[in-house]
C-alpha positions in Angstrom: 0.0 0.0 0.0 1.3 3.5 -1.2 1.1 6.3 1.1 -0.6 9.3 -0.6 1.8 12.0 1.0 5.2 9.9 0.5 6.4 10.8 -3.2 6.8 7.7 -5.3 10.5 7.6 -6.4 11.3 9.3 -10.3 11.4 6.5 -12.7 15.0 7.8 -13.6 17.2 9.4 -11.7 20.8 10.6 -12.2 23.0 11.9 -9.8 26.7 13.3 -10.4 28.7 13.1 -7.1 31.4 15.9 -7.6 33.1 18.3 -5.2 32.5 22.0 -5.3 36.8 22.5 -5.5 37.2 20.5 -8.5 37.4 22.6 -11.5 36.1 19.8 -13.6 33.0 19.7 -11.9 32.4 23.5 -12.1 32.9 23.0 -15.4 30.9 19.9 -16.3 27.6 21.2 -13.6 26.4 24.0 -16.4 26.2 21.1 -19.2 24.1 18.8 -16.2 21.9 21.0 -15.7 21.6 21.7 -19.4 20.6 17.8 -20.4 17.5 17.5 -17.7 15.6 19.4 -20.5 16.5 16.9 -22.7 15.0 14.1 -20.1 11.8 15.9 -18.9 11.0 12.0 -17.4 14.2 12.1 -15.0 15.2 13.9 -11.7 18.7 15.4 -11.8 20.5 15.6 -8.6 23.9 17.3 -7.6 25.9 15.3 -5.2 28.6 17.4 -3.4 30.5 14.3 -1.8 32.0 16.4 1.0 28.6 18.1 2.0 26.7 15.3 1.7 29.5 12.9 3.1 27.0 10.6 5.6 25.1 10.4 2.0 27.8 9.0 0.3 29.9 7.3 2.8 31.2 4.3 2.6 31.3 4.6 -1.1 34.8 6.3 -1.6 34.4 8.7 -5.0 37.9 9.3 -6.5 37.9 10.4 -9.9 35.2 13.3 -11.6 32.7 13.4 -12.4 31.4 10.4 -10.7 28.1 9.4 -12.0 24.6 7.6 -10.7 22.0 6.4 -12.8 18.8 4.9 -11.4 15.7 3.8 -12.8 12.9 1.9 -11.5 14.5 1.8 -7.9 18.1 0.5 -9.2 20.8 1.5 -9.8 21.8 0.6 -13.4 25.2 2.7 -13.6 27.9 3.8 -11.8 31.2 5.4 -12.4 33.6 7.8 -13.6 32.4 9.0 -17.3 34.2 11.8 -19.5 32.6 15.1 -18.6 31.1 15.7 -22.1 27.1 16.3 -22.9 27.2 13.7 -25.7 28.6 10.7 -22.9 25.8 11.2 -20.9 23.2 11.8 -23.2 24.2 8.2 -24.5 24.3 6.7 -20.6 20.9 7.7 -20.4 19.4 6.6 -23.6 20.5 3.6 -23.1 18.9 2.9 -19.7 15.8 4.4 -20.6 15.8 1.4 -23.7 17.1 -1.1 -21.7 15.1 -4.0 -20.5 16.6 -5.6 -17.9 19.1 -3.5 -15.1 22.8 -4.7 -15.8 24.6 -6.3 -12.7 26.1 -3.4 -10.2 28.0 -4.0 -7.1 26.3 -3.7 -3.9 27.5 -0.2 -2.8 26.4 1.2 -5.7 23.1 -0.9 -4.9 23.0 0.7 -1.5 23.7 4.1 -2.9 21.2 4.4 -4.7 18.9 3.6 -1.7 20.0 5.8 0.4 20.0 8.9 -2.3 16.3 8.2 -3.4 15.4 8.1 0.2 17.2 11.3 0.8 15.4 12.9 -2.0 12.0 12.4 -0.5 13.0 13.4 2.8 13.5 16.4 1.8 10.3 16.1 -0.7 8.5 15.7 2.3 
């Protein structure tokens, strides 16, 4: 039984875990923000790893950008990816077409749990 006032998780949800020093990031975030009109169906979410660290933790994110794709609940990617428009676009229209989730670890499993329950927290 769904709860009316709980929101029901997005369908598709990508989240780049970057930090606000890296350059790359500050560089990449414009071109982000610029593909969720593109994917009207998906939430977009901006991860700062070191302000949201009890978010992210125990997952260590070494390399930028770092990026989550959910949909349906799992997570169906997660990695480093070159900071380009055109490598994302092609991440996500390939899990929007794809039929079954590919296999991904466990903390990327867990991850992805604990961002979508974050996101309606603060929904709420």
């Amino acid at each position: 039984m769904t709860n009316a006032t709980s929101p029901s998780p997005p369908h598709l949800l990508v989240a780049c875990l970057c930090a606000q020093w890296c350059g790359t990031c500050r560089d990449y975030r414009p071109l982000f923000d610029q593909l969720q009109a593109e994917f009207a169906e998906a939430q977009f979410v901006w991860i700062d790893i070191e302000d949201e660290a009890d978010l992210v933790d125990p997952v260590e994110v070494d390399n930028f950008p770092t990026l989550l794709v959910v949909a349906d609940g799992q997570a169906r990617f997660f990695g480093t990816l070159t900071p380009h428009l055109d490598t994302l676009r092609r991440i996500l229209q390939t899990q929007l077409s794809a039929e079954r989730a590919p296999s991904v670890e466990p903390q990327a499993q867990a991850l992805a749990q604990r961002v979508l329950r974050h996101l309606a927290a603060k929904a709420q």
